[in-house]
N, C-alpha and C positions, 0 to 999 in steps of 0.2 A: 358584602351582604351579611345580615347579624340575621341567626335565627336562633331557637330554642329548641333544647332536648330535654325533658323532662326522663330524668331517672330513680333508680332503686338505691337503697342501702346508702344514704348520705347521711349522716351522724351527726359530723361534729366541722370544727375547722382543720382538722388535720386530713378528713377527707377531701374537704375544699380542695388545700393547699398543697396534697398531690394530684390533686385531677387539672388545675391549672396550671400547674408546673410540666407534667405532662405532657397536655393538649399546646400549649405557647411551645412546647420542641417541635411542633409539625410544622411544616412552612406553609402549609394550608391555612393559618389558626393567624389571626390577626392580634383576639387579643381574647379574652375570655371571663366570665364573672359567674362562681358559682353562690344562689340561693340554697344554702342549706336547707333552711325553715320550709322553703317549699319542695326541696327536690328537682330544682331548675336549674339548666344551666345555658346562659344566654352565650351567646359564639358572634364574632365578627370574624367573617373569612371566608372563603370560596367552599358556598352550600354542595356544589357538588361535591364536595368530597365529604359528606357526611357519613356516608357506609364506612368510611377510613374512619371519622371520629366515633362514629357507634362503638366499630371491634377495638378500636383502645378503649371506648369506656367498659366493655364488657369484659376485658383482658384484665383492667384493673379492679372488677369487681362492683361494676356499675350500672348494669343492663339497663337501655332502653324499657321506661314502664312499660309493662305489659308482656314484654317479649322472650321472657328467661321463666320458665317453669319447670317444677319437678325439682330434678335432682342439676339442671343447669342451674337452674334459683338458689338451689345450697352452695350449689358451689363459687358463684357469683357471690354470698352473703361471708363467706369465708375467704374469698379472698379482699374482698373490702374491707374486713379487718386487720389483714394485712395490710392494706395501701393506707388507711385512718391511720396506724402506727406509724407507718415511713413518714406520710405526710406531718403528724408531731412531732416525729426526733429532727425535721430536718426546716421547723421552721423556727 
């Protein structure tokens, strides 16, 4: 089943290229393709387990639009720049 999660704090392709690398280690996750440009990330694989791919995207500094506020949101915005970097040196 392929659906979309539209998130926060996507940048560049280094952000991509951890968030896909990531999300393809779940054996829930079929295949995955992140839109930077827009903030999208389309998923092939078993929708129930979305709540599973939400908390890795949020773990990696990704939050679900809409759903990280305050002081979750900084800290969400700071660890994306962590993951932007990993995802650079390691593509």
């Amino acid at each position: 089943m392929a659906y979309d999660i539209s998130v926060e704090n996507i940048k560049c392709g280094g952000c991509a290229n951890t968030i896909t690398t990531r999300l393809k280690a779940l054996d829930v996750i079929d295949s995955c393709e992140v839109d930077v440009d827009k903030g999208i990330i389309s998923i092939n694989g078993d929708e129930s387990s979305r709540e599973e791919v939400s908390q890795l995207l949020l773990k990696l500094g990704y939050p679900e639009s809409g759903t990280a506020e305050g002081l979750k949101a900084a800290t969400a915005k700071a660890k994306s720049f962590v993951s932007c970097a990993v995802g650079k040196m390691s593509s």
